[in-house]
C-alpha positions as CSV (number, residue, x, y, z in Angstrom):
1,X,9.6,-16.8,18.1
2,X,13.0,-15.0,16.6
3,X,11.4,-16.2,13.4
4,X,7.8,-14.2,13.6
5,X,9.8,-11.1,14.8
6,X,12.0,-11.0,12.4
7,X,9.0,-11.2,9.6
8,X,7.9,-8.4,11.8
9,X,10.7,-6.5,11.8
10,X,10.9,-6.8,7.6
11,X,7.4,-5.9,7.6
12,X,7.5,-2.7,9.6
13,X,10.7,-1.7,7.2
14,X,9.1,-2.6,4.1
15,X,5.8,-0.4,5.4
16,X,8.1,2.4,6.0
17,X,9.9,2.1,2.5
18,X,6.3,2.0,1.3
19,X,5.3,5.1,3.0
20,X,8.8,7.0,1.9
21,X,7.8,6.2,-1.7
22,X,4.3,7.4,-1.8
23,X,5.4,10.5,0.2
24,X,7.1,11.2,-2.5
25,X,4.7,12.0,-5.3
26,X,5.4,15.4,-6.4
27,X,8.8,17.1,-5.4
28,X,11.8,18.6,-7.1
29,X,13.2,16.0,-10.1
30,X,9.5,15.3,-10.8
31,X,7.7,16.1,-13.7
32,X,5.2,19.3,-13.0
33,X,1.7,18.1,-13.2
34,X,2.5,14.1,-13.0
35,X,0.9,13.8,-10.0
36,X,-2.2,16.1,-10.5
37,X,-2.9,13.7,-13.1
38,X,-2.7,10.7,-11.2
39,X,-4.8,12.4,-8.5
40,X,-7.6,13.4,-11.2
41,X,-8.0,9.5,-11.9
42,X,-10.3,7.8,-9.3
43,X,-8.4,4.6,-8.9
44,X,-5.1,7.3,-7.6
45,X,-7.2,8.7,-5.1
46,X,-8.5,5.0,-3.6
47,X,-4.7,4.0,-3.8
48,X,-3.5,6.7,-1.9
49,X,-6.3,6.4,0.8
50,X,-5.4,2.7,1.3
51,X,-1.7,2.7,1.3
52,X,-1.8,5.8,3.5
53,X,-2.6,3.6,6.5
54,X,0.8,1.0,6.2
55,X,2.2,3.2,9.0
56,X,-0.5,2.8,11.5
57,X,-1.3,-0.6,10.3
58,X,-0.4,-2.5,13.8
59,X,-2.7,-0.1,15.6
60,X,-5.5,-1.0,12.9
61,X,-8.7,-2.4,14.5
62,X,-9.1,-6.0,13.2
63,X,-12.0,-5.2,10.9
64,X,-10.0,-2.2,9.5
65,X,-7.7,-4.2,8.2
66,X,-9.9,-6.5,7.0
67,X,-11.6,-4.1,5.1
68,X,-8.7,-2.7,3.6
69,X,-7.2,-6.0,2.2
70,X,-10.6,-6.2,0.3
71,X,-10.0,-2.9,-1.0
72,X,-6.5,-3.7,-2.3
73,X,-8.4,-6.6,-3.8
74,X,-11.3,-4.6,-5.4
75,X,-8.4,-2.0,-6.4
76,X,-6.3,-4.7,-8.3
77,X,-8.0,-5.0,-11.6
78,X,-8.1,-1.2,-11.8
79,X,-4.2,-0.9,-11.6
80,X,-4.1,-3.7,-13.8
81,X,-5.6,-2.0,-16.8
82,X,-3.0,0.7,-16.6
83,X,-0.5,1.4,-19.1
84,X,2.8,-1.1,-18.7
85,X,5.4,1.1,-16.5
86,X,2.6,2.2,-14.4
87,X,0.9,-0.7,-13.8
88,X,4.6,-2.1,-12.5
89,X,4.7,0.5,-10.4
90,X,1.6,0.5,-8.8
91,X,0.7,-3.0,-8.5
92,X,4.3,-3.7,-6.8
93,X,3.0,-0.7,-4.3
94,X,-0.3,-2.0,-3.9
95,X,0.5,-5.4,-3.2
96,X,2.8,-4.3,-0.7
97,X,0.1,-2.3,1.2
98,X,-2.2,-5.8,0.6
99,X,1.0,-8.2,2.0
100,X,1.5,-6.0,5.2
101,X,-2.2,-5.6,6.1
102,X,-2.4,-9.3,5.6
103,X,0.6,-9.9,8.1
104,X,-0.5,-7.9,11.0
105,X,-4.0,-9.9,10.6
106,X,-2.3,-13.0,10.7
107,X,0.4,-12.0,13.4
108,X,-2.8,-11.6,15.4
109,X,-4.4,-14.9,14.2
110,X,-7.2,-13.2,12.8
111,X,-5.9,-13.4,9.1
């Protein structure tokens, strides 16, 4: 059991590394205007409305979660078609989000 809690444990700090990083979109070191771009593109404003969740994401019902692993998946090709720092960027994130709604499904047996 040390084992499953200690995936839990790297899962709950990688959700709030997650969360720290999309927190901080615009802010002081950041080009003006960078993220009011991103958040004019429709594929930024699904992104942000998934990944938003990581931190409540053991308190998810089952079909929530379910339903937003599909939209990571349904989000993929999107993020794929951006240009090559961005799309690093934002897969990594996204498939972050994906992995830990994934986890908490199958830490429930439900995956």
């Amino acid at each position: 059991m040390a084992t499953g809690s200690a995936r839990l444990v790297r899962a709950v700090l990688a959700a709030a590394a997650l969360a720290a990083a999309i927190a901080g979109g615009a802010g002081p070191g950041r080009a003006p205007g960078v993220a009011r771009a991103a958040a004019e593109e429709g594929w930024a404003a699904e992104f942000e409305a998934i990944c938003a969740r990581t931190q409540d994401a053991m308190s998810l019902a089952t079909d929530e979660l379910r339903a937003l692993v599909a939209r990571c998946d349904r989000l993929r090709p999107k993020v794929e078609g951006l240009d090559p720092s961005r799309r690093k960027v934002y897969q990594r994130r996204l498939q972050l989000c994906r992995e830990l709604y994934q986890f908490v499904l199958d830490s429930r047996g439900q995956g």
